[in-house]
ZADOMI-476806 format. One record per residue (C-alpha): residue number from 0; residue in three letters; chain; x, y, z. Coordinates in pm, whole numbers. Layout:
BEGIN
nulum,mimi,rovex,c1,c2,c3
NUM,Ala,A,X,Y,Z
...
***
This chain:
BEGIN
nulum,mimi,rovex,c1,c2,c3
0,Unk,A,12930,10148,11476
1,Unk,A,12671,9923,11565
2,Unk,A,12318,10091,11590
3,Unk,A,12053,9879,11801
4,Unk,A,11816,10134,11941
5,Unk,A,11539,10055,12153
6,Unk,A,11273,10282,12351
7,Unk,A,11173,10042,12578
8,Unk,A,11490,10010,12797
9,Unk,A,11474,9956,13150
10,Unk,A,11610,10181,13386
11,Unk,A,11954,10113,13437
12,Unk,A,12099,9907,13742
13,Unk,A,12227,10206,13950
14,Unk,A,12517,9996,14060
15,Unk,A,12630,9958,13720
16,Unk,A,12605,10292,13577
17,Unk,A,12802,10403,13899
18,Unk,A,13080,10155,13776
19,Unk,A,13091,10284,13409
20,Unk,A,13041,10636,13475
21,Unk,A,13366,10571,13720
22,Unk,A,13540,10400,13412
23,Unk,A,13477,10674,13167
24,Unk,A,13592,10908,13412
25,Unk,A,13944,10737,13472
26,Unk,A,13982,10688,13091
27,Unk,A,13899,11049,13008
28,Unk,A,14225,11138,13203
29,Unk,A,14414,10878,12978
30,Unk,A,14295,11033,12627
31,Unk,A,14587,11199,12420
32,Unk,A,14563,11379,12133
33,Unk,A,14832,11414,11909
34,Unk,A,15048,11411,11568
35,Unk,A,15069,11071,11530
36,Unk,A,15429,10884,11588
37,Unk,A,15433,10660,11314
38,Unk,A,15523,10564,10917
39,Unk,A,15144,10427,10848
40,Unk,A,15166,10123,10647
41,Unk,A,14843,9944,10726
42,Unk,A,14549,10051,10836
43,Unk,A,14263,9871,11005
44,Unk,A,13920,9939,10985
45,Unk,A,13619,9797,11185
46,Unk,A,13288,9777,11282
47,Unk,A,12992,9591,11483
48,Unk,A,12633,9465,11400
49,Unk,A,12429,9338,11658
50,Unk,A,12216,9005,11524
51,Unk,A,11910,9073,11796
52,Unk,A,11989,9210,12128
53,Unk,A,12201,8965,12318
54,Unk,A,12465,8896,12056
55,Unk,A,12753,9110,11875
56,Unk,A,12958,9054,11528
57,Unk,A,13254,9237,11515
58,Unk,A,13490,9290,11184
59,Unk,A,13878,9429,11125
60,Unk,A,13994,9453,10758
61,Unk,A,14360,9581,10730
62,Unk,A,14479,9766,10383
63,Unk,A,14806,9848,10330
64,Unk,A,14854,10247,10290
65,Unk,A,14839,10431,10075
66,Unk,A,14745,10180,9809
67,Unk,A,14489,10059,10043
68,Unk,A,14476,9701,9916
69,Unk,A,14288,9419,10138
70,Unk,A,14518,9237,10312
71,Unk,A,14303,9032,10590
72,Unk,A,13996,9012,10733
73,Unk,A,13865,8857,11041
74,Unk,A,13571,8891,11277
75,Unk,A,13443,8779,11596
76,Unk,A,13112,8655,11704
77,Unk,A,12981,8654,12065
78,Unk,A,12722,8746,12342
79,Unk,A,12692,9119,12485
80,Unk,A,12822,9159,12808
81,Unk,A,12636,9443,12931
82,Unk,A,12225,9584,12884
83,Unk,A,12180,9878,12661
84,Unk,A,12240,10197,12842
85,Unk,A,12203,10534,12644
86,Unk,A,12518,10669,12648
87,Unk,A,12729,10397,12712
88,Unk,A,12719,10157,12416
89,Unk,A,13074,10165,12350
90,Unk,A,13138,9933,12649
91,Unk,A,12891,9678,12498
92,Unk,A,13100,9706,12161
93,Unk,A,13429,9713,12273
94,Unk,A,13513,9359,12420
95,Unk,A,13390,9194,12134
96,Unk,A,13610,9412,11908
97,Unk,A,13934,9348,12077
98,Unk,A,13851,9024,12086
99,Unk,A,13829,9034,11672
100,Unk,A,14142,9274,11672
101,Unk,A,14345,9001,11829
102,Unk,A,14271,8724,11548
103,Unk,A,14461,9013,11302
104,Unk,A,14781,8834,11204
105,Unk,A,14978,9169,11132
106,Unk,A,14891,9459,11307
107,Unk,A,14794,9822,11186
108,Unk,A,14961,10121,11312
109,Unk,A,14610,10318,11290
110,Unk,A,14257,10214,11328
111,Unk,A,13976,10377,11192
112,Unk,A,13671,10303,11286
113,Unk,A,13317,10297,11250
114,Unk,A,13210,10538,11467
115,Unk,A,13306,10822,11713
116,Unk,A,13631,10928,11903
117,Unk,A,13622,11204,12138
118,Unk,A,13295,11358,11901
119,Unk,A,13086,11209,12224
120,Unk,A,12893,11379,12520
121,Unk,A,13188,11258,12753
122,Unk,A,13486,11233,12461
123,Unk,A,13459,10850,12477
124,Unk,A,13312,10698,12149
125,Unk,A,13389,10400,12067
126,Unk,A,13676,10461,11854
127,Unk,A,13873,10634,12206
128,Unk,A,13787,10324,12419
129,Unk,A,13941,10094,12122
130,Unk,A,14259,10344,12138
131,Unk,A,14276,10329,12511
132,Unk,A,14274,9966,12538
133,Unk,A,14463,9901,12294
134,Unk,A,14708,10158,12300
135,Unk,A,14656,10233,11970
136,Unk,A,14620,10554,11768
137,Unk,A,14287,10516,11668
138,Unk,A,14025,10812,11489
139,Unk,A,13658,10750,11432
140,Unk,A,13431,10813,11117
141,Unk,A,13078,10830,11209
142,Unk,A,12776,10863,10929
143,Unk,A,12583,11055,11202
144,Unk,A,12629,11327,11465
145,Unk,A,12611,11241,11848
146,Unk,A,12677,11612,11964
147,Unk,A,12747,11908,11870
148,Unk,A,12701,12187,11628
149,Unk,A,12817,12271,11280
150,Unk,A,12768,12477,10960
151,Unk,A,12715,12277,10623
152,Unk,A,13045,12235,10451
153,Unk,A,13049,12324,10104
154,Unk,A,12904,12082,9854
155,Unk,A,13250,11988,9688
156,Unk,A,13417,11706,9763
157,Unk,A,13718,11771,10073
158,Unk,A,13507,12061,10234
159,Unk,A,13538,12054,10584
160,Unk,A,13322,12231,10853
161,Unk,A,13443,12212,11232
162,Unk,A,13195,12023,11457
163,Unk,A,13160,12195,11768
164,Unk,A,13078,12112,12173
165,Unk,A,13133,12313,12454
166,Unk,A,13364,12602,12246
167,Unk,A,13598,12307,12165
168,Unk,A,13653,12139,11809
169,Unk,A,13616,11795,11852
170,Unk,A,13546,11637,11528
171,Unk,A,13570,11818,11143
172,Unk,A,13243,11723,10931
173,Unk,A,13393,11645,10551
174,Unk,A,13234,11570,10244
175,Unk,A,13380,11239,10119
176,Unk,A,13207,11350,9770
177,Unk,A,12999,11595,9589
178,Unk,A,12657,11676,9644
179,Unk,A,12664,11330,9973
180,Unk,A,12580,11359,10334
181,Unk,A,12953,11465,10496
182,Unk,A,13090,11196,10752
183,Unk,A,13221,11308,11100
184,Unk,A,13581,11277,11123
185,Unk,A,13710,11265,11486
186,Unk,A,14022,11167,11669
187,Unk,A,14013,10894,11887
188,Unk,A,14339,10784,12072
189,Unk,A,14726,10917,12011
190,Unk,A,14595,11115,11709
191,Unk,A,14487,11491,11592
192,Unk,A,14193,11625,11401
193,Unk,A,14403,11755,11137
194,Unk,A,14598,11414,11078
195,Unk,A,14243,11201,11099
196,Unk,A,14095,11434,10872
197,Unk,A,14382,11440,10579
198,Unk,A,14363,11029,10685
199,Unk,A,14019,10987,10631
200,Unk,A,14003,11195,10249
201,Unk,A,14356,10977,10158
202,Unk,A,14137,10704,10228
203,Unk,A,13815,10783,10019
204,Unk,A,13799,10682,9672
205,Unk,A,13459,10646,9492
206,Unk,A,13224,10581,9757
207,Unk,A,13104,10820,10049
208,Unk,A,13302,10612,10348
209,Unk,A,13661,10565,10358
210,Unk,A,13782,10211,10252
211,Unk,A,13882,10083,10576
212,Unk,A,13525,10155,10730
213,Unk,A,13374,10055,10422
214,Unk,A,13468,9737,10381
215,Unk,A,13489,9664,10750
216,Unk,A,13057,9717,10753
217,Unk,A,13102,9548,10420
218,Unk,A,13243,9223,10575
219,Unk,A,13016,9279,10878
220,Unk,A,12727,9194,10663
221,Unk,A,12886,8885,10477
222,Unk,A,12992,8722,10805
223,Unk,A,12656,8811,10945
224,Unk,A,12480,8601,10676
225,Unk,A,12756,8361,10785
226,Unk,A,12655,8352,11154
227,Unk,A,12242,8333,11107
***
């Protein structure tokens, strides 16, 4: 997920944060969360970096599964459409994703991506609005917490601890490896916690994030270098 933070923000146009808050109502009625219907083959990952504030580099890598080998990467370069509002950064990050997704010359049957699903004040992280559009099944691994509380899994590698808002489960917090910082492991579109979770430790090998994710901030950074 792309991080640009700034303290300084303007207030928000009340006419647009009537329009999103409208959106993210009408897509919270669309979210489903299920076993997913599918033989996963490939699996996409992806991810954003903002270069300043007015422009957006998006990355997909897509592996095949389980041997998760690198079978393509692309990206996408282009302006942000929207100011930053707290809250709503996933519609700043989203067009500019799809818009890498559709440069993919095979397509996944699950995305993971950099960042939250439903583990988000109003269940709409960036990995659920990738789902929705997309009609996708689609979970999110995030390196930080947005909400929530949890206990501190065990230390061992594959200890999970549920992440909890509102008395409902909506992400699992799982140590990747021994003795790291867990990720946050959250369903995003047509998936469940239990299948993103099992997913997302399938998909770990050496390193703290899972490959798709990894490489997908990986190949954020080379095609950054690319762009400036």
């Amino acid at each position: 997920m792309a991080y640009y933070r700034r303290f300084d923000y303007p207030t928000p146009d009340p006419a647009i944060l009537a329009r999103l808050t409208e959106q993210q109502r009408e897509m919270q009625e669309r979210i489903i969360l299920q076993k997913p219907d599918f033989d996963l083959k490939l699996i996409a990952g992806c991810d954003s970096s903002f270069i300043g504030e007015d422009t957006i580099l998006s990355a997909f890598v897509l592996l095949t599964y389980p041997a998760l080998e690198l079978v393509e990467k692309v990206w996408h370069v282009g302006p942000v459409e929207l100011p930053y509002i707290p809250g709503f950064l996933a519609f700043r990050e989203a067009p500019n994703l799809l818009k890498a997704y559709e440069k993919l010359q095979q397509k996944p049957d699950l995305i993971m991506v950099d960042g939250h699903g439903i583990s988000h004040p109003r269940r709409l992280g960036i990995a659920t609005h990738v789902g929705l559009h997309l009609n996708k099944p689609t979970m999110g691994v995030a390196k930080k917490v947005l909400v929530g509380k949890y206990k501190e899994p065990e230390v061992t590698k594959g200890s999970v601890s549920p992440l909890v808002y509102k008395d409902e489960i909506i992400a699992n917090v799982l140590r990747t490896k021994d003795n790291v910082k867990p990720v946050f492991v959250s369903p995003g579109h047509l998936m469940d916690l239990e299948s993103a979770t099992s997913i997302a430790m399938a998909c770990t090998t050496k390193y703290k994030l899972p490959e798709p994710t990894r490489l997908a901030d990986h190949y954020a950074a080379v095609f950054k270098q690319e762009v400036k």
